[in-house]
C-alpha positions as a printed Julia matrix, in Angstrom:
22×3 Matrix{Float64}:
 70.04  21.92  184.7
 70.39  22.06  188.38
 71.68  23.91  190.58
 75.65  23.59  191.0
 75.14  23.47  194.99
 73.81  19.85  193.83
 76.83  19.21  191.85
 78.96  20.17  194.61
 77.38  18.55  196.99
 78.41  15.23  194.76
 81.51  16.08  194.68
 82.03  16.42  198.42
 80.63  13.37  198.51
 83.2   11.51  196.57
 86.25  13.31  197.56
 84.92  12.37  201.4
 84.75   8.82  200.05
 88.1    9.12  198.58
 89.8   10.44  201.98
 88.21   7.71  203.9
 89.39   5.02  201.06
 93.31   6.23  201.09
């Protein structure tokens, strides 16, 4: 598995995405 810095790194990612979308 890797390391959850990756996973939260995705999940910035998205809830950037979402801010920018609403």
């Amino acid at each position: 598995m890797k390391p959850t810095m990756e996973r939260q790194a995705l999940f910035h990612s998205h809830w950037t995405i979402n801010c920018f979308i609403y």
